[in-house]
C-alpha positions in Angstrom: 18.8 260.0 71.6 21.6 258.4 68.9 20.2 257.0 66.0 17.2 258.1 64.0 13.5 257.4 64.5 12.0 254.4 62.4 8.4 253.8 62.3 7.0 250.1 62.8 3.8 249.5 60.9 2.0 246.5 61.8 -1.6 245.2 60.4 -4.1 245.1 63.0 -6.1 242.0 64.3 -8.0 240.4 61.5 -11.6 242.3 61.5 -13.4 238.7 59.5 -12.7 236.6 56.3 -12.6 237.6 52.6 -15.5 235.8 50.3 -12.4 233.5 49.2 -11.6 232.8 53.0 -8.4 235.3 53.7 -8.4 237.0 56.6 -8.8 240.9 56.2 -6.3 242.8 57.9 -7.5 245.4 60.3 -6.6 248.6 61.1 -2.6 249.5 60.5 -0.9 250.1 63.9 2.4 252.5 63.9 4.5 252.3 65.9 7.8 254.6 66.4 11.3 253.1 67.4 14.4 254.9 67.7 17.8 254.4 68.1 17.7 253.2 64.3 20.9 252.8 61.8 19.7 253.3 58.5 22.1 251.6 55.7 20.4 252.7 52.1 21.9 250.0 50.7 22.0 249.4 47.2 19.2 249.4 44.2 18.5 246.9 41.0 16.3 247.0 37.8 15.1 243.7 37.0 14.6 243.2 33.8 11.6 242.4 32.5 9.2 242.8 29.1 6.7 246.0 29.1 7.9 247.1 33.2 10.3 249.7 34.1 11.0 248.5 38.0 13.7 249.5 40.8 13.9 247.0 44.0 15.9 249.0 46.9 17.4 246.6 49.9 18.3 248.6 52.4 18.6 247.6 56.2 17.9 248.9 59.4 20.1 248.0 62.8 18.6 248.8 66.2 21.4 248.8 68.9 20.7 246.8 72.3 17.1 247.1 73.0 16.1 245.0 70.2 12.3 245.8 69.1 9.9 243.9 68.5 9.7 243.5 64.7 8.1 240.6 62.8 8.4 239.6 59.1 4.7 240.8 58.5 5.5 244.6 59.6 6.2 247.4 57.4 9.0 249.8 58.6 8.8 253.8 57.5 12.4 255.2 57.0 13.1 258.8 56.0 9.6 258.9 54.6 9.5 255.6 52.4 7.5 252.2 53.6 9.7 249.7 53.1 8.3 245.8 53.5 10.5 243.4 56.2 12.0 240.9 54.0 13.0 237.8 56.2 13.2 237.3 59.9 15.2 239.7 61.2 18.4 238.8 63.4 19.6 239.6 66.5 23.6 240.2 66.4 26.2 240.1 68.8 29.6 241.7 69.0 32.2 239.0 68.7 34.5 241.2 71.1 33.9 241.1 75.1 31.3 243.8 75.1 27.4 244.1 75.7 27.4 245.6 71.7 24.5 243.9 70.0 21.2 244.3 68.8 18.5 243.9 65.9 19.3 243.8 61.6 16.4 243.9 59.4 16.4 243.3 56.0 14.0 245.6 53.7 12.8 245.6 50.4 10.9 248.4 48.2 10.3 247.8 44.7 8.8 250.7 42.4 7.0 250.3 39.2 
């Protein structure tokens, strides 16, 4: 297999409502899919009174057999859980090929 292996975490069906009315997530479902590209993409350090934070943006390209990934799932990458920012996009190669597949955008902010 090319690529590496990406884990897909997704919230399970709601089990009820908090007392405010919020669905409660159920159980968390993982998921593995391979044939990832990891690109660590770069960090920042917002600045902001009394907080010491980093916010990492990375992404994630899956090659042909897009999978199924929502904005609501959590993807684990070389051991971090990052959160889906966005919809993720399908791509296409502009060039007369069957090259194309799935980008998703992720976000992890420490601190």
């Amino acid at each position: 297999m090319i690529g590496e292996v990406v884990i897909r975490i997704r919230s399970g069906a709601s089990t009820g409502v908090d007392r405010y009315g919020n669905p409660i997530p159920g159980t968390d479902v993982e998921t593995p899919l391979d044939g990832a590209a990891f690109d660590p993409g770069g960090s920042r350090e917002p600045l902001e009174v009394g907080r010491a934070q980093t916010v990492t943006n990375p992404k994630v390209y899956f090659y042909m057999n897009t999978p199924d990934v929502v904005s609501t799932d959590r993807l684990r990458v070389r051991g971090l859980v990052y959160q889906v920012k966005g919809r993720p996009a399908v791509w296409s190669s502009p060039f007369p090929s069957a090259v194309g597949g799935l980008v998703v955008e992720l976000e992890l902010a420490e601190g």
